[in-house]
C-alpha positions in Angstrom: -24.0 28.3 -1.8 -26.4 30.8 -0.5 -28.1 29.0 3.4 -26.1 26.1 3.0 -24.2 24.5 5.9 -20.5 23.8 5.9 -21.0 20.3 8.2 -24.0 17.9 8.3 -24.4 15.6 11.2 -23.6 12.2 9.5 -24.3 8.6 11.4 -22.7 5.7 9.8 -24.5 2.5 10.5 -22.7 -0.8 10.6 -25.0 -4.0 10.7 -23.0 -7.2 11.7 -23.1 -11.1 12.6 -20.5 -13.1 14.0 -17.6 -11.0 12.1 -16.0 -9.5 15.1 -12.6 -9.2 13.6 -14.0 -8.3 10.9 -16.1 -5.1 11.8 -13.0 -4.6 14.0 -11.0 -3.4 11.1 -13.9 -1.5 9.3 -14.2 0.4 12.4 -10.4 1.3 12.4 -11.0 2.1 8.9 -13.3 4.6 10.4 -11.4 6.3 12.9 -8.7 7.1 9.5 -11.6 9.1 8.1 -10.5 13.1 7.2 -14.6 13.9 8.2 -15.2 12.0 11.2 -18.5 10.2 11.5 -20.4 12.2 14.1 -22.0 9.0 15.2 -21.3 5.3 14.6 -24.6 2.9 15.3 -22.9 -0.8 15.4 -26.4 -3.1 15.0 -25.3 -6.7 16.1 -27.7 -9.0 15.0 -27.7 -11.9 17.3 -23.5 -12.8 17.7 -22.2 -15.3 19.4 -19.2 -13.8 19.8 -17.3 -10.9 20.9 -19.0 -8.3 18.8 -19.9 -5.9 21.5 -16.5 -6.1 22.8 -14.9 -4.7 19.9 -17.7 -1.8 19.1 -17.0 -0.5 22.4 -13.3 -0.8 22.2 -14.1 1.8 20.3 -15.8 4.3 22.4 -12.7 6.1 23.2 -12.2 6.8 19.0 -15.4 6.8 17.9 -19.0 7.9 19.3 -20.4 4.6 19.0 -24.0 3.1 19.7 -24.3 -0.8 20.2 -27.3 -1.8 19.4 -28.5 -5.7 20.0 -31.2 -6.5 17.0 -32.2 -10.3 18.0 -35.2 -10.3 15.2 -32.6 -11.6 11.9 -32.4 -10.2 8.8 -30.4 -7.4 7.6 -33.2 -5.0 6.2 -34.8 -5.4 10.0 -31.1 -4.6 11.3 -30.9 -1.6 9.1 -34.2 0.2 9.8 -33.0 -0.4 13.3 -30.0 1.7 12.4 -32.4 4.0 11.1 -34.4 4.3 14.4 -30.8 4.5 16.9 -29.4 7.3 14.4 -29.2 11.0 15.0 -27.8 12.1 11.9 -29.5 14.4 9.4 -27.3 12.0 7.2 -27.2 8.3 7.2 -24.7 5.9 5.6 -24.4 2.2 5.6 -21.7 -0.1 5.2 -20.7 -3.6 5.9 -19.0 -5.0 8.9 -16.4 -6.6 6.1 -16.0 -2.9 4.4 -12.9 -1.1 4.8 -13.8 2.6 4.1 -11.3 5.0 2.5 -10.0 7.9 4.3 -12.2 10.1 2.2 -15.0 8.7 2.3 -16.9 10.6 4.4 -16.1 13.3 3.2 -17.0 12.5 -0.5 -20.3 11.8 0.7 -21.2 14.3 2.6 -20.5 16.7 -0.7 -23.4 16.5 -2.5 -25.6 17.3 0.2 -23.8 20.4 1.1 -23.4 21.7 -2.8 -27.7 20.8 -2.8 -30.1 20.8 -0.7 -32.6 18.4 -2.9 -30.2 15.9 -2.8 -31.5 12.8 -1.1 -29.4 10.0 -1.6 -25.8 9.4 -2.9 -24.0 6.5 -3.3 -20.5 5.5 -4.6 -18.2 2.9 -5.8 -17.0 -0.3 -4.0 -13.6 -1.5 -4.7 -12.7 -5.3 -3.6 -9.2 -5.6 -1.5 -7.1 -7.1 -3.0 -6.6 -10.6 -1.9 -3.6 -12.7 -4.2 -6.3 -14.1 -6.9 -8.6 -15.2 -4.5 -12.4 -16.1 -5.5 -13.6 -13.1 -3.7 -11.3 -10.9 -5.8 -12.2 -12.8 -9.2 -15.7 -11.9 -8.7 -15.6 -8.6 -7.6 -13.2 -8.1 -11.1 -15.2 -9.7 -12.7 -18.9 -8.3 -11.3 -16.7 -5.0 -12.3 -16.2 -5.8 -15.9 -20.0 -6.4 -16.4 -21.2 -3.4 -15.0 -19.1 -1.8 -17.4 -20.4 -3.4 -20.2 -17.3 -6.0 -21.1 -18.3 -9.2 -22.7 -15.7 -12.3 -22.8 -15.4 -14.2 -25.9 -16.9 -17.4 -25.9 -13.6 -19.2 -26.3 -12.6 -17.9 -23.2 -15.7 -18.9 -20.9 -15.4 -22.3 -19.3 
């Protein structure tokens, strides 16, 4: 690992819409990470409610950057994220995400064991919710990608 660093700068950039409480607990997820995000870049795309309230709740945690993005979409949020980041590494998630303590760190991996890496990604696990739609989806979108195919008796 010859002229490798040990640390990368790493922004994490959150885009969000009306889920205060929401992002709320994906940024406490954050601030359980065992790498700490250098930089946090919150990209509120036009709430109505208290979304800036609870990303700067935050400051004392978490180096966070509110950004207010009025134009909608989220690919226009994003690149925004893009433009307010300082990172030499970027990572997105969702303001409904829940990160795992680790993953930062997991991330940031790659890039220190190779330089000409340019992009990782990973896998997303639903919460478990009690057999709620959300969680039959996610099972089932999880099945699929693994190739599983239901006998017909069982479809609908």
């Amino acid at each position: 690992m010859d002229n490798l660093k040990d640390k990368l700068n790493i922004s994490v950039v959150i885009v969000t819409l009306n889920r205060a409480m929401m992002l709320e607990d994906s940024l406490i997820s954050l601030t359980r990470q065992t790498r700490m995000p250098d930089e946090v870049v919150v990209v509120d795309n036009g709430s109505t409610d208290n979304t800036r309230e609870i990303a700067e709740n935050f400051k004392s945690r978490l180096n966070i950057k509110y950004v207010l993005e009025k134009r909608k979409g989220i690919p226009i949020a994003r690149n925004t994220g893009v433009k307010n980041s300082t990172g030499e590494v970027i990572v997105f998630t969702d303001d409904d995400c829940m990160a795992d303590k680790e993953w930062l760190h997991y991330l940031e991996l790659p890039f220190l064991r190779d330089h000409s890496i340019g992009m990782v990604g990973g896998e997303i696990l639903a919460q478990r919710s009690k057999g709620t739609v959300t969680e039959d989806y996610c099972i089932a979108d999880a099945l699929m990608r693994v190739g599983f195919k239901p006998k017909k008796e069982a479809l609908p």
